[in-house]
C-alpha positions in Angstrom: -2.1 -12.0 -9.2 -1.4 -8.0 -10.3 2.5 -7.4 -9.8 3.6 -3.7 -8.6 7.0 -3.0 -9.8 9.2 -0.4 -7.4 12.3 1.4 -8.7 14.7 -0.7 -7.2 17.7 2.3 -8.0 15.8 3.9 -4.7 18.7 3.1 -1.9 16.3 0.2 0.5 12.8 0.7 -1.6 12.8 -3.3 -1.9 13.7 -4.0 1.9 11.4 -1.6 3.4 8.5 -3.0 0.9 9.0 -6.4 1.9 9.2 -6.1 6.1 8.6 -2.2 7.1 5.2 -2.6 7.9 5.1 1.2 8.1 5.7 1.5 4.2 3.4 -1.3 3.2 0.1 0.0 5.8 0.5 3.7 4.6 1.7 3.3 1.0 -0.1 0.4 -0.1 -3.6 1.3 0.0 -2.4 4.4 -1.7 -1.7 2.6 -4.6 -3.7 0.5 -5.2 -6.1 3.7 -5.0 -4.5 5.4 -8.3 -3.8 2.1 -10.1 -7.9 1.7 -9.8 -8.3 5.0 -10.4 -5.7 5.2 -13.3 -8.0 2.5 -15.2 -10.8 3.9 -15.0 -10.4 7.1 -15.4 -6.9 7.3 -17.5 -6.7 4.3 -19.7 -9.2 3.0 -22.3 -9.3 -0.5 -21.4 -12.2 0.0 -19.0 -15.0 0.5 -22.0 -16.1 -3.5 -21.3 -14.6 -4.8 -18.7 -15.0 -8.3 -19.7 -12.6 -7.5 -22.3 -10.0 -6.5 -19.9 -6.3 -7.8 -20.7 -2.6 -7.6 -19.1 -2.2 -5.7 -15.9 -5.5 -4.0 -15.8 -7.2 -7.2 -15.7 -4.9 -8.6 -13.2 -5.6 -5.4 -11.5 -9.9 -5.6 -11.4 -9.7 -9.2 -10.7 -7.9 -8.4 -7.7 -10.1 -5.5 -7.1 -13.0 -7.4 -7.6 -11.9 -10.4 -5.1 -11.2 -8.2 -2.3 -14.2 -6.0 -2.6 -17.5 -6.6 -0.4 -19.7 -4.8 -3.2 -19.6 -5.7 -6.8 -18.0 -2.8 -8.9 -20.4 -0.4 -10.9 -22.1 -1.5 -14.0 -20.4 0.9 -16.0 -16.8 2.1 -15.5 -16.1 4.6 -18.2 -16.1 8.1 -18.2 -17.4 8.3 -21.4 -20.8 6.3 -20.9 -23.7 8.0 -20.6 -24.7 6.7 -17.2 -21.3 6.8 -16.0 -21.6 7.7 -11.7 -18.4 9.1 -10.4 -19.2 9.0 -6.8 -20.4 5.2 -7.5 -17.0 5.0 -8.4 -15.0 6.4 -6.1 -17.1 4.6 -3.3 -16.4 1.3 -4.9 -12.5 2.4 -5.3 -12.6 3.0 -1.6 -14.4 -0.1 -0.5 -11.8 -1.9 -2.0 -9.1 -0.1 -0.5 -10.3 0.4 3.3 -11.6 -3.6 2.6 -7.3 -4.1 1.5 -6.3 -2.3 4.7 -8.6 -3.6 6.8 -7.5 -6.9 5.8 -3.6 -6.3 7.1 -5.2 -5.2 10.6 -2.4 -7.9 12.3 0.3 -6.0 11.1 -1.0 -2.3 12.3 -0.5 -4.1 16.0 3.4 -4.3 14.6 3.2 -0.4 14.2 3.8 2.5 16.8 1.9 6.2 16.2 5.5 7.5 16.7 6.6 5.3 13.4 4.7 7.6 11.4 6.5 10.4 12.4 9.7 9.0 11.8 
């Protein structure tokens, strides 16, 4: 399992990560977004992804398991036949598939916590 590491010198970060289901429903998704997006379109590591090691394997396996659709044949920018929207789509099927699967806890969260 992928860990995500949060600055605990930010007064409450770790609380409100843990049980403010506010912070976890809006920022969540959000990065797991940019960590997927980061790999592929940042880091060199993506070239074959069955060679994938440390956190950016840990990262598309847990990409992969929550997905409904397999990810693209090719991930690299640099590839010839590299699609970005096939991508992105695939980057936001696995996010909308990660929110979708914390629906209990949106029935925790008021439209006024958003504002707060």
């Amino acid at each position: 399992m992928p860990e995500l590491f949060i600055n605990s010198k930010i007064d409450g970060v770790l609380e409100m990560a843990e049980s403010d289901p506010v912070f976890r429903l809006s920022s969540y998704p959000a990065i797991l977004r940019e960590i997927l997006q980061r790999i592929v379109y940042i880091e060199d590591e993506v070239m074959n992804p069955e060679n994938l090691s440390g956190w950016h394997k840990k990262w598309m396996d847990f990409a992969c398991m929550i997905a409904t659709k397999k990810p693209p044949d090719v991930l690299h920018p640099s590839e010839n036949n590299f699609n970005d929207n096939e991508v992105e789509k695939w980057i936001n099927s696995v996010t909308e598939e990660f929110s979708n699967r914390r629906i209990s806890e949106w029935k925790e969260v008021n439209k006024e916590d958003f504002g707060r």
